[in-house]
C-alpha positions in Angstrom: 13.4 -15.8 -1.2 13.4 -12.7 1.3 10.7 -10.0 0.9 13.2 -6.5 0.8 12.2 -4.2 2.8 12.7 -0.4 4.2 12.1 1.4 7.2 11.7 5.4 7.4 11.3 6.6 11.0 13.3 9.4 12.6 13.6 7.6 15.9 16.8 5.5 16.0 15.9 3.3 18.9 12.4 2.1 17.5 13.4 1.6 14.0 16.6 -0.6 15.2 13.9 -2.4 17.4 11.3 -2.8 14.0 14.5 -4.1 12.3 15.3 -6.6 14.2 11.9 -8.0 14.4 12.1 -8.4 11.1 15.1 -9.5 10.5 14.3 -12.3 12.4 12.0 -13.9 10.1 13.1 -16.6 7.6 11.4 -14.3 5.1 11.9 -10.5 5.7 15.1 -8.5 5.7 15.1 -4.9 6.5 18.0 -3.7 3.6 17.7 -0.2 4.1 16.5 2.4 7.1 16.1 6.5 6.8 15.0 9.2 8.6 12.5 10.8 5.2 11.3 9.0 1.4 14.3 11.1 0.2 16.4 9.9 2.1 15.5 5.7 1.4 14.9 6.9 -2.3 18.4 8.2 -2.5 19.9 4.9 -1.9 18.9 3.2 -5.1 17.3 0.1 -3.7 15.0 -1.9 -4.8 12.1 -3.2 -2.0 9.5 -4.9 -1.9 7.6 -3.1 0.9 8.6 -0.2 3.0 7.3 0.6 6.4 6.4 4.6 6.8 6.2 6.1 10.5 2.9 8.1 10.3 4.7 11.4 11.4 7.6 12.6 11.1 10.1 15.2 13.1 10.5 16.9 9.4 6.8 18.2 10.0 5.6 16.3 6.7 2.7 14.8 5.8 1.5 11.4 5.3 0.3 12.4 1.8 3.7 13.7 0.7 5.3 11.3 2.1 3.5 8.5 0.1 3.8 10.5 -3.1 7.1 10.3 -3.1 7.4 6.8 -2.5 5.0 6.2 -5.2 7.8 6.6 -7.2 9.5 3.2 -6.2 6.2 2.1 -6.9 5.5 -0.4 -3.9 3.4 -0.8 -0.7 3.8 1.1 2.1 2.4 0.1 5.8 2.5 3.3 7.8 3.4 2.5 11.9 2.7 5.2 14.4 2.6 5.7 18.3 -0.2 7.2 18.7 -3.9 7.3 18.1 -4.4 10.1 15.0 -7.8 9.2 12.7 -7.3 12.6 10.7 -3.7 11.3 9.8 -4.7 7.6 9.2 -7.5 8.6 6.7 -5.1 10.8 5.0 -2.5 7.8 4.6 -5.5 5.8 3.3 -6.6 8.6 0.7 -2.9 8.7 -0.5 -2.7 4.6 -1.0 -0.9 3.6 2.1 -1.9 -0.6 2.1 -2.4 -0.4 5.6 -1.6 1.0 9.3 -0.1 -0.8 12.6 0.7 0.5 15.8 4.1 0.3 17.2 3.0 -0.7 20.5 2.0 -4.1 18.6 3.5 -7.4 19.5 6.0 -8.0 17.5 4.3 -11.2 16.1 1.3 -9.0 14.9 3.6 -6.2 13.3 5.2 -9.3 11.5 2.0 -10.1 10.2 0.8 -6.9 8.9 4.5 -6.9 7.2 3.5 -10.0 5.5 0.5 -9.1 4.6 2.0 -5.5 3.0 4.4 -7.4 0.9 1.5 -10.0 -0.4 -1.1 -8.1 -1.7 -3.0 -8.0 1.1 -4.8 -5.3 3.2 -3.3 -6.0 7.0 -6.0 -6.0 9.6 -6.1 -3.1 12.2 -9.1 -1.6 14.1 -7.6 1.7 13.8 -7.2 1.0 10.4 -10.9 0.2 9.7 -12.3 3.0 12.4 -10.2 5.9 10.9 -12.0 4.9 7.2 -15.7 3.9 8.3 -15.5 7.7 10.3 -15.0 9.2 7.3 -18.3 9.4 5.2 -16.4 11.2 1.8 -13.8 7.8 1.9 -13.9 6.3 -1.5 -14.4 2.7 -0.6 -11.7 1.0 -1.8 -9.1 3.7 -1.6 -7.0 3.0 -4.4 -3.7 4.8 -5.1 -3.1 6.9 -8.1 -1.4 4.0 -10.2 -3.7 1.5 -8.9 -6.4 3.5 -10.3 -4.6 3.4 -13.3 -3.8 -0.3 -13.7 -7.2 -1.1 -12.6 -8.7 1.7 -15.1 -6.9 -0.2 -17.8 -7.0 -4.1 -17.1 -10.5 -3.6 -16.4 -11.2 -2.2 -20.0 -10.2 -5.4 -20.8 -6.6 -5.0 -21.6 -4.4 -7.8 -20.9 -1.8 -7.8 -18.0 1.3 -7.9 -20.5 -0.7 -4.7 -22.2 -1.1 -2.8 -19.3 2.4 -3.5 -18.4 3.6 -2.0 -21.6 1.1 1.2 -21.3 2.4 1.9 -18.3 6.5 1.1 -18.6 6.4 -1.1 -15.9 6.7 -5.5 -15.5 3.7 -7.5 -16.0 4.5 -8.9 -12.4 3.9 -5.6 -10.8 1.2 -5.5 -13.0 -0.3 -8.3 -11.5 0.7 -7.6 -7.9 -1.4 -4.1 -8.3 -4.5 -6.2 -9.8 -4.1 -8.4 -6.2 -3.7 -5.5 -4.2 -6.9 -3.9 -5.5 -8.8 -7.4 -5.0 -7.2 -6.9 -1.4 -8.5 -3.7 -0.7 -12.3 -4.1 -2.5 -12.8 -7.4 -0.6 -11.8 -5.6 3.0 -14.3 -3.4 2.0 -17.5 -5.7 1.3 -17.1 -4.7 -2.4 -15.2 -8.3 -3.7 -13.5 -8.6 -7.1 -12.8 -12.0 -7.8 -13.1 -11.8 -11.7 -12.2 -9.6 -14.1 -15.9 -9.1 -15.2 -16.1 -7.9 -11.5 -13.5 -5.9 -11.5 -14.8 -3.7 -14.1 -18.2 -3.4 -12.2 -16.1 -1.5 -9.3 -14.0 0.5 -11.7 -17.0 1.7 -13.4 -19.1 2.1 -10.1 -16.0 4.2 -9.1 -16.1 6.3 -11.7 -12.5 4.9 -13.6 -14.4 3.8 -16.6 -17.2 4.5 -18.5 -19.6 1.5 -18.6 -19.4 1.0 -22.2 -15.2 -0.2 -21.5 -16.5 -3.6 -21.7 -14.5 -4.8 -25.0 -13.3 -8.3 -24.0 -13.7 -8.3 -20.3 
């Protein structure tokens, strides 16, 4: 099966060029392109990773940008041009999974796409640069609802539970809970276990340490 995904860029040429990248793969199809989040949002689709350009002609930021694709609640790889920490720290504070260059091979942005749509954090020296500069980066920069799956499974509900706290299916339940394993162990802090996942959401402040009931 094809891993769904959208493209927001307001420059014709390169997303056309991203697209059909993509589309050559046996397993990624670009279903959707737009030029903002309101725009991809407004078509109703379904994906299962969406690639953000980093800055937009719109003037808006990476943080609104990502907030209101929180709402289709899946991951976002942001793309850019140009060489812009400030903006690539920001996208990492407001739970972008990870950052490639445009200027990329197209073999390597494949693989960061892959990566995206798997759980995975994709490797990128500009990635890990932009987050090591900043000294007030919480480690594993978590989004908002990451926070909140984790802040839950790790008080030892199960994954159907958390799914019916939060309204959503216990397989994006459990994509979250590999996402977060993704981004703690690209951060030295690993979270192979449950019992170890608690230890970071308590280190992170998410849950007090006596949440411990049957993890």
């Amino acid at each position: 099966m094809k891993a769904l995904i959208g493209i927001i860029d307001d420059h014709p040429a390169v997303m056309l060029g991203v697209a059909s990248i993509l589309n050559a793969q046996a397993d990624l199809m670009v279903t959707a392109t737009a030029s903002t989040p309101a725009e991809l949002l407004g078509l109703g689709q379904r994906f299962d990773g969406v690639l953000l350009d980093l800055t937009l002609a719109d003037g808006s930021s990476p943080s609104a940008n990502l907030a209101a694709l929180a709402l289709q609640d899946v991951p976002v790889l942001v793309y850019t041009s140009g060489d812009r920490p400030a903006l690539i720290r920001e996208a990492a504070r407001a739970g972008a999974a990870g950052m490639v260059r445009k200027s990329e091979v197209p073999s390597a942005i494949v693989e960061a796409v892959r990566a995206m749509v798997s759980g995975e954090v994709p490797a990128s020296a500009d990635w890990a640069a932009a987050i090591d500069f900043d000294p007030e980066f919480v480690d594993a920069y978590l989004s908002p609802r990451e926070a909140e799956v984790l802040g839950h499974y790790a008080s030892g509900e199960t994954a159907e539970r958390v799914a019916t706290l939060l309204f959503i299916s216990r397989e994006t339940v459990l994509d979250h809970i590999r996402r977060i394993r993704a981004k703690y162990a690209s951060v030295n802090r690993s979270a192979p276990t449950k019992i170890d996942l608690h230890r970071r959401a308590v280190e992170d402040g998410l849950i007090s340490a006596d949440d411990d009931s049957d993890v």
